[in-house]
PyMOL CGO cylinders between C-alpha atoms (Angstrom):
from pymol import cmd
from pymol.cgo import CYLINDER

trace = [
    CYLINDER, -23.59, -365.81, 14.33, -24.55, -369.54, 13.30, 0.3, 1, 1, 1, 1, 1, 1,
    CYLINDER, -24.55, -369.54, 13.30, -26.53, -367.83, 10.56, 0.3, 1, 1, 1, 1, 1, 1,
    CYLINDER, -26.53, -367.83, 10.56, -24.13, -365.72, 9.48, 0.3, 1, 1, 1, 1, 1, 1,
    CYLINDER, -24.13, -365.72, 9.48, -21.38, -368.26, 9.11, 0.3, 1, 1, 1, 1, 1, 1,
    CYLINDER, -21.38, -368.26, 9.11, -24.00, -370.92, 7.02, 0.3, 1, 1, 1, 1, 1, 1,
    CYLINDER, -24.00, -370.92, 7.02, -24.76, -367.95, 4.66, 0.3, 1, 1, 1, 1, 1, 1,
    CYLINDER, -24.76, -367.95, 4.66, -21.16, -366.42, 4.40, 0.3, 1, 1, 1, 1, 1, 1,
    CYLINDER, -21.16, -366.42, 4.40, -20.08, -368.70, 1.39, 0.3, 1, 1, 1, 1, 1, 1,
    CYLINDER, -20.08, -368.70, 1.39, -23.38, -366.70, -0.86, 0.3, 1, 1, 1, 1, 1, 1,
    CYLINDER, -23.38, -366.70, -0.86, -22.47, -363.16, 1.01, 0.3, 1, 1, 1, 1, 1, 1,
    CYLINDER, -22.47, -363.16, 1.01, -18.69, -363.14, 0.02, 0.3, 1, 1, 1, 1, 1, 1,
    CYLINDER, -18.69, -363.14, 0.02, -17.48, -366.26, -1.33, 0.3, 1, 1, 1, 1, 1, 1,
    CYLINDER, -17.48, -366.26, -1.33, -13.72, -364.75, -1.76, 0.3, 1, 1, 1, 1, 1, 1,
    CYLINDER, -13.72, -364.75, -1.76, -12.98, -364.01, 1.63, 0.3, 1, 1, 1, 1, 1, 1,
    CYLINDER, -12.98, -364.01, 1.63, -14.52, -367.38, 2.79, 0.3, 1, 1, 1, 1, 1, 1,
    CYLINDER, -14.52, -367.38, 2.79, -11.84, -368.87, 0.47, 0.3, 1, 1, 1, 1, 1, 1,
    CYLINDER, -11.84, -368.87, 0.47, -9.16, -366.80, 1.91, 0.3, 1, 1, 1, 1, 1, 1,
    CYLINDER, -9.16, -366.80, 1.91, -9.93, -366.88, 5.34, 0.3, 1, 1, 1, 1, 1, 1,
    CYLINDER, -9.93, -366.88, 5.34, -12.49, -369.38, 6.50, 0.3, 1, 1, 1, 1, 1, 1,
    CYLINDER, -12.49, -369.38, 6.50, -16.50, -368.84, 6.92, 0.3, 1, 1, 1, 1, 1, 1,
    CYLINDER, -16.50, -368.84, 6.92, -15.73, -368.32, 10.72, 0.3, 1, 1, 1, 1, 1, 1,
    CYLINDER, -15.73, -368.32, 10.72, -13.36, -365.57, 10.45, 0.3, 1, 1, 1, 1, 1, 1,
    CYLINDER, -13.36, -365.57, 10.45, -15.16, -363.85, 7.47, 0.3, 1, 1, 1, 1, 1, 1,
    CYLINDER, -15.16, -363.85, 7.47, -18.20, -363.68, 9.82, 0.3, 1, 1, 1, 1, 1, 1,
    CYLINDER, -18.20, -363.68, 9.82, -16.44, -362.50, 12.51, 0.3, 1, 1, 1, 1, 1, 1,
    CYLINDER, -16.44, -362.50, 12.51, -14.97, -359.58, 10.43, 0.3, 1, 1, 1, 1, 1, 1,
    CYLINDER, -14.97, -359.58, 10.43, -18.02, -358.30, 8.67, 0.3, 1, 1, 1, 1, 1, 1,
    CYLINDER, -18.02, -358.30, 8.67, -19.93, -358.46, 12.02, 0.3, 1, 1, 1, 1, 1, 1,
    CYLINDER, -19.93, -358.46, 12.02, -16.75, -356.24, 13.67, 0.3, 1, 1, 1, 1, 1, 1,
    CYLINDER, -16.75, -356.24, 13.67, -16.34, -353.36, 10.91, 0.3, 1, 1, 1, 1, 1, 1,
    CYLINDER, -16.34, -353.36, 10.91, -19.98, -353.18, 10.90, 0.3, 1, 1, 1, 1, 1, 1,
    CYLINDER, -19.98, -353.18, 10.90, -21.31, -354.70, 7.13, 0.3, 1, 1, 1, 1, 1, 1,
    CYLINDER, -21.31, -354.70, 7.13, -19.82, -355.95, 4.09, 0.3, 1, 1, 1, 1, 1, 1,
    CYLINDER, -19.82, -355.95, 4.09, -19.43, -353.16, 2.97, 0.3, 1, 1, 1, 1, 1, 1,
    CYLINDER, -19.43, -353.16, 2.97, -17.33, -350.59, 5.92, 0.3, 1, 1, 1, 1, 1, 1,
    CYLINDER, -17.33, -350.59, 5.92, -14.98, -353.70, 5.82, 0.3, 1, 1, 1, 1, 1, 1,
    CYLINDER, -14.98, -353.70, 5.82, -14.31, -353.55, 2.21, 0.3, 1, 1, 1, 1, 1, 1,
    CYLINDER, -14.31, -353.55, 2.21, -13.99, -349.88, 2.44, 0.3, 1, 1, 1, 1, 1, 1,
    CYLINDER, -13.99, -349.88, 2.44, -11.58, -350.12, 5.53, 0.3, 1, 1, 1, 1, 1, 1,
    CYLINDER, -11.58, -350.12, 5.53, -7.94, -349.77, 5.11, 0.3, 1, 1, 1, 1, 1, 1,
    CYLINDER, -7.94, -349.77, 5.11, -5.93, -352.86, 5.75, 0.3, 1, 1, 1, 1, 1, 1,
    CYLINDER, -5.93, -352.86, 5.75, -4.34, -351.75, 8.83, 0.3, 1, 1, 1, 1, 1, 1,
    CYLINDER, -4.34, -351.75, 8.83, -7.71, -351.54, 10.49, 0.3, 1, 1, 1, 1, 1, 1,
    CYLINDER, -7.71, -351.54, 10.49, -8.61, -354.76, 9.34, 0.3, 1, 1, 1, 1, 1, 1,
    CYLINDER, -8.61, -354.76, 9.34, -5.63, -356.25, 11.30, 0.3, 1, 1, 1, 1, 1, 1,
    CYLINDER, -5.63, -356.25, 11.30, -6.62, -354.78, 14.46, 0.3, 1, 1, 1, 1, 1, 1,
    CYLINDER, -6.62, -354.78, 14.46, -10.55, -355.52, 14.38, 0.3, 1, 1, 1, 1, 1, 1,
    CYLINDER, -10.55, -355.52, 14.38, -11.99, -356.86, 17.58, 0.3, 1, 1, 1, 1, 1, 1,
    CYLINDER, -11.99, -356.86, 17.58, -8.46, -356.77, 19.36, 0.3, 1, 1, 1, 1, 1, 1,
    CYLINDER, -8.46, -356.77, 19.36, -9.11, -353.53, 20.99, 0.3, 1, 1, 1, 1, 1, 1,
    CYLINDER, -9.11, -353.53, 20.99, -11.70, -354.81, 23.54, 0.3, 1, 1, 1, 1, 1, 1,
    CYLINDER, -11.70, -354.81, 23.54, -9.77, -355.52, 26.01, 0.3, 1, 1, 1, 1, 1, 1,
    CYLINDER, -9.77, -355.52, 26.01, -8.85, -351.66, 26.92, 0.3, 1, 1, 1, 1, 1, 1,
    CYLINDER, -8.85, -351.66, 26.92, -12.80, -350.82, 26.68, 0.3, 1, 1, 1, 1, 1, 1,
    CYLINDER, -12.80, -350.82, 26.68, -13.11, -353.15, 29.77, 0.3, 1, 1, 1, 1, 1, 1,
    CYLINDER, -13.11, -353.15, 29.77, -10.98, -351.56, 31.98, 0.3, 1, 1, 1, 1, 1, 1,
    CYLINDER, -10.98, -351.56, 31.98, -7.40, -353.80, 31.19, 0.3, 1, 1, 1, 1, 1, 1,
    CYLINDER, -7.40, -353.80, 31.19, -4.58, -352.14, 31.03, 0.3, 1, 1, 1, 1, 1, 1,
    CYLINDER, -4.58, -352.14, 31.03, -3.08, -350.33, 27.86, 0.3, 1, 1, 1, 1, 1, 1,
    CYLINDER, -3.08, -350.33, 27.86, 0.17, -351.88, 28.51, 0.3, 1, 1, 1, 1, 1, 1,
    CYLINDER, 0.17, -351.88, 28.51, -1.57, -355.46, 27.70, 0.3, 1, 1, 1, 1, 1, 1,
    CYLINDER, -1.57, -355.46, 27.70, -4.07, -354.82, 24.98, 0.3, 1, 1, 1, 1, 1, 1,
    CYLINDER, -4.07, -354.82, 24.98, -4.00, -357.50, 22.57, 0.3, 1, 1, 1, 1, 1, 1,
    CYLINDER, -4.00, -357.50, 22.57, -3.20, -356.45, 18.82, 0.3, 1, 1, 1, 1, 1, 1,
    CYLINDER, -3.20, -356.45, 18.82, -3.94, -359.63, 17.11, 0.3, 1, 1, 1, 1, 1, 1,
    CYLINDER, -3.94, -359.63, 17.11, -7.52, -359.05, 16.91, 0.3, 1, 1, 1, 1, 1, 1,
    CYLINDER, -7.52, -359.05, 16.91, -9.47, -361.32, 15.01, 0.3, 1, 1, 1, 1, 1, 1,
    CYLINDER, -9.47, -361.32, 15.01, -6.57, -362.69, 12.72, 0.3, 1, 1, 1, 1, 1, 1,
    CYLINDER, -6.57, -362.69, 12.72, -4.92, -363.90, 16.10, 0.3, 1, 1, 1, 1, 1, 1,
    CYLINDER, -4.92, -363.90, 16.10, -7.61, -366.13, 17.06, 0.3, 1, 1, 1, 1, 1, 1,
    CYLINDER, -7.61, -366.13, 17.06, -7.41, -367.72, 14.05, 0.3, 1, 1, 1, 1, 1, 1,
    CYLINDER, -7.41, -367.72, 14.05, -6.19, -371.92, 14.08, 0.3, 1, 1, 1, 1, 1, 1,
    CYLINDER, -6.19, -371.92, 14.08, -3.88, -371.38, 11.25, 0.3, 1, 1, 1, 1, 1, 1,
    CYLINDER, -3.88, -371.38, 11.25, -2.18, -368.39, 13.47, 0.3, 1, 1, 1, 1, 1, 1,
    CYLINDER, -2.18, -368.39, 13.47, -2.57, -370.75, 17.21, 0.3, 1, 1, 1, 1, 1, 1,
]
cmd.load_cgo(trace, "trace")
């Protein structure tokens, strides 16, 4: 992930700008490539990496829908 994140400002320099190397990493490594993501609809994008908490046996009732936009700074 340290890779990724030193590398993300050649890879996609506008979404570094918009949302921080961090967070840009984070996202293409969650839709699965440059590429799904930018092909995802928005509404997907939202709720990337916030649906793990169901997969490990939590409750539906307190899934977190923030995903990867919630765990932001800017959002804390």
């Amino acid at each position: 992930m340290i890779f990724l994140e030193t590398t993300m400002q050649l890879v996609s320099p506008n979404l570094c700008q918009f949302v921080g190397s961090s967070t840009a990493s984070k996202l293409i490594s969650a839709a699965g490539g440059i590429d799904k993501l930018a092909n995802m609809p928005a509404c997907n994008v939202q709720l990337l990496a916030g649906q793990r908490a169901a997969q490990v046996g939590f409750s539906l009732m307190e899934r977190n829908h923030t995903g990867i936009f919630g765990q932001m700074d800017l959002v804390k």
